[in-house]
C-alpha positions in Angstrom: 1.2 3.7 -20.7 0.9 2.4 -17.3 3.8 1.4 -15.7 4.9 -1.4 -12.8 6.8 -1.0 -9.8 7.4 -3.8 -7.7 10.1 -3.6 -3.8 11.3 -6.9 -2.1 11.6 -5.6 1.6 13.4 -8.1 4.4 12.0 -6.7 7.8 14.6 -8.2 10.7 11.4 -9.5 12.3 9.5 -12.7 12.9 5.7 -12.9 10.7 4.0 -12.7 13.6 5.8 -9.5 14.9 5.0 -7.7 11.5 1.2 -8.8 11.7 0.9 -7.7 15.1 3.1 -4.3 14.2 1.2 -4.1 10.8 -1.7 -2.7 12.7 0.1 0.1 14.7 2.4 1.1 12.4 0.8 4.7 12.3 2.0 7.2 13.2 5.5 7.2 12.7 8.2 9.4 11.8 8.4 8.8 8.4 4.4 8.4 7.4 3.8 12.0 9.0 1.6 12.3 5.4 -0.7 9.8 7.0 -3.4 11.7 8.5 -6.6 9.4 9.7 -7.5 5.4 9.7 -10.5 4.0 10.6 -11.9 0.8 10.4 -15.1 0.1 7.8 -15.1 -3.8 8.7 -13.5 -6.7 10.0 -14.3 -10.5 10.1 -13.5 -14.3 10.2 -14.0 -15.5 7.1 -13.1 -18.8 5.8 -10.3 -18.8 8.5 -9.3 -15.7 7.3 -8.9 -12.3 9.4 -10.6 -9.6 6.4 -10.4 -6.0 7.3 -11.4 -3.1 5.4 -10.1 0.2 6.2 -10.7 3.7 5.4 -6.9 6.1 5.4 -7.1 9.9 4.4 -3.2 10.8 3.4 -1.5 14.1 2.1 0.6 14.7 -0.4 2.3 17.7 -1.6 1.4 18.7 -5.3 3.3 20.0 -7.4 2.3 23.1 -9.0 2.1 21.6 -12.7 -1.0 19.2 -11.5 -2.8 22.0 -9.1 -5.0 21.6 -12.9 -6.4 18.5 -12.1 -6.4 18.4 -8.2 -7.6 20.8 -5.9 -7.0 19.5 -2.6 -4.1 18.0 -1.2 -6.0 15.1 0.6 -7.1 11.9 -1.1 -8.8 9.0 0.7 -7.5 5.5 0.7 -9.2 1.7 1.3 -7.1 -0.9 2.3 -8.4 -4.3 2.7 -6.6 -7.1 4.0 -6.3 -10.8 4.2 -4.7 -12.6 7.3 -4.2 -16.4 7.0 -2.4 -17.4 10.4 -2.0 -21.3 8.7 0.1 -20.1 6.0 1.5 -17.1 7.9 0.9 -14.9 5.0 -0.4 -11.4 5.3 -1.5 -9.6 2.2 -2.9 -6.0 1.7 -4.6 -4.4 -1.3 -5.2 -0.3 -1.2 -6.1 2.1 -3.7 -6.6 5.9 -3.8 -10.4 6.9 -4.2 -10.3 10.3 -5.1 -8.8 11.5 -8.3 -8.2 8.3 -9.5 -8.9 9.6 -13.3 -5.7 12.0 -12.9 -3.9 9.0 -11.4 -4.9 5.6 -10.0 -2.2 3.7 -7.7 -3.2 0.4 -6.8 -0.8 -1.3 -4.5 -0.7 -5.1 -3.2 1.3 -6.1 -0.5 2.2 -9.6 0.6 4.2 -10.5 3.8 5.4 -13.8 4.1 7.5 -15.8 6.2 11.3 -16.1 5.0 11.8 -19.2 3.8 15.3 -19.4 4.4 15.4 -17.6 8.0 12.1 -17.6 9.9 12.7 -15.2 11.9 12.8 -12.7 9.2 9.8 -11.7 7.0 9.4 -11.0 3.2 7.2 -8.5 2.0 6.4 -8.3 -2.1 5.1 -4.7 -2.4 3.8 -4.6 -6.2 1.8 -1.2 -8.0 0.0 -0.2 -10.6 0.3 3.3 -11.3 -2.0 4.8 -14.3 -3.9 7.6 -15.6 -6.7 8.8 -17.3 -6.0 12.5 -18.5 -5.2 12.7 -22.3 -1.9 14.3 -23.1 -0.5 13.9 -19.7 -0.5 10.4 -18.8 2.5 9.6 -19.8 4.5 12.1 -17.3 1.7 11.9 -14.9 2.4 8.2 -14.7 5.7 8.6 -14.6 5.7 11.2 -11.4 3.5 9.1 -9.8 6.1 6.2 -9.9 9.1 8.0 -8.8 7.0 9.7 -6.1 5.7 5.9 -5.0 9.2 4.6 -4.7 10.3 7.5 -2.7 7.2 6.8 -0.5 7.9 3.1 -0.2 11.4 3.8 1.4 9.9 5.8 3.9 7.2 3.8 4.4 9.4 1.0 5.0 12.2 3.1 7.6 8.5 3.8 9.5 7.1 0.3 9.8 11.0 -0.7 11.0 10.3 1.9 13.4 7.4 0.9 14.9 8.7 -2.7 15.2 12.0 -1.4 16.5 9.9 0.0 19.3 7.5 -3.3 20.0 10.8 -5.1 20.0 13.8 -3.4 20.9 16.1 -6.3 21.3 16.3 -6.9 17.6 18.1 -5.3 14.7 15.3 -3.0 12.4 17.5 -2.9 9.5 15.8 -4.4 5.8 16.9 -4.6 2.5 14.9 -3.6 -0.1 15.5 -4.9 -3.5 13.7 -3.9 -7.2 12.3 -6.4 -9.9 12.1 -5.4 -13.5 8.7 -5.4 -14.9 8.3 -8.5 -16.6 5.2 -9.3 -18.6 4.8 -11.7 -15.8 4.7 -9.5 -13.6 2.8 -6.6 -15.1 -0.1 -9.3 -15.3 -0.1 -9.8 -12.0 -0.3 -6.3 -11.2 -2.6 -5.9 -13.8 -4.7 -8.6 -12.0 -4.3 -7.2 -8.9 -5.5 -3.8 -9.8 -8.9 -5.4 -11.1 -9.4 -6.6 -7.7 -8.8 -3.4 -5.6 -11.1 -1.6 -8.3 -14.0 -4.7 -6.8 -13.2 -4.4 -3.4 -12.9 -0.6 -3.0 -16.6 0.2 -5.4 -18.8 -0.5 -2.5 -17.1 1.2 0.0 -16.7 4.0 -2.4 -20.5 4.0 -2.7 -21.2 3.9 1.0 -19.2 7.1 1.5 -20.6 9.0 -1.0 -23.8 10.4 0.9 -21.4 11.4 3.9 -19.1 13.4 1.5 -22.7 14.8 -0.3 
């Protein structure tokens, strides 16, 4: 059974700091399994900035799945969507390699607090699932708590970075966790479909590099 994990984060910055940090955020202290990022494309389109990036992360496995995986290193594409009209920021990634053992498809949307401006929300929702008969069940559910350990850290390392673009202001957040509605498993649901679209042909391009 798949299961949903969804993080409200406050970042202590203005929307246009975290777009502007969003691209620098590695390296940083706390994303040290971060290991390369590079830039596939990036365009105007529709008044939208669209980027697609290629990131190669590290894990550590542990010794129940060395099974299914072999190598510690999976590759990542992350496309985003930048609207500066609605001040919205939104991110879609999935792993490419062994997603049969487990898929995590993550969207991320940053928006502008409504109550205070100069803070941002981000809405960090997953979809973790997998494939391998017997196992999916507790492979699923590693993958979840190892995700929400991640997203801590990878929040502590984006306030880094902005703490360090702008030291006058306070990098503290609050992070806060929904139950998985239906609602929101549907969304998530929806929003794995599209990572599985956008990341195919890149998938495909890279295939007669890693031949």
């Amino acid at each position: 059974m798949p299961k949903y994990f969804e993080q409200i984060t406050t970042f202590n910055f203005s929307w246009d700091q975290v777009a502007r940090g969003f691209w620098v955020r590695y390296p940083n202290p706390n994303s040290k399994h971060v290991l390369t990022e590079d830039t596939v494309m990036r365009e105007v389109k529709d008044g939208l900035l669209v980027s697609k990036r290629l990131l190669s992360k590290t894990n550590s496995t542990p010794k129940w799945a060395e099974r299914f995986i072999n190598t510690k290193q999976v590759f990542i594409v992350e496309e985003s969507h930048v609207d500066p009209k609605t001040k919205t920021l939104t991110t879609y990634t999935r792993n490419l390699g062994f997603a049969k053992v487990m898929s995590v498809t993550e969207k991320v949307v940053y928006t502008e607090c409504g109550v205070n401006p100069s803070n941002t929300i981000a809405v960090r929702s997953a979809w973790i699932d997998s494939q391998v008969k017997g196992f999916s069940k507790a492979i699923c559910a590693f993958g979840y708590e190892r995700f929400k350990k991640n997203c801590n850290k990878m929040a502590l390392g984006f306030n880094h970075v902005l703490g360090n673009l702008y030291p006058h202001q306070n990098p503290l957040t609050v992070a806060h966790y929904t139950a998985a509605t239906s609602k929101l498993k549907d969304a998530a649901k929806n929003a794995s479909e599209l990572a599985k679209a956008k990341a195919a042909p890149i998938y495909a391009s890279l295939q007669p590099n890693q031949s």
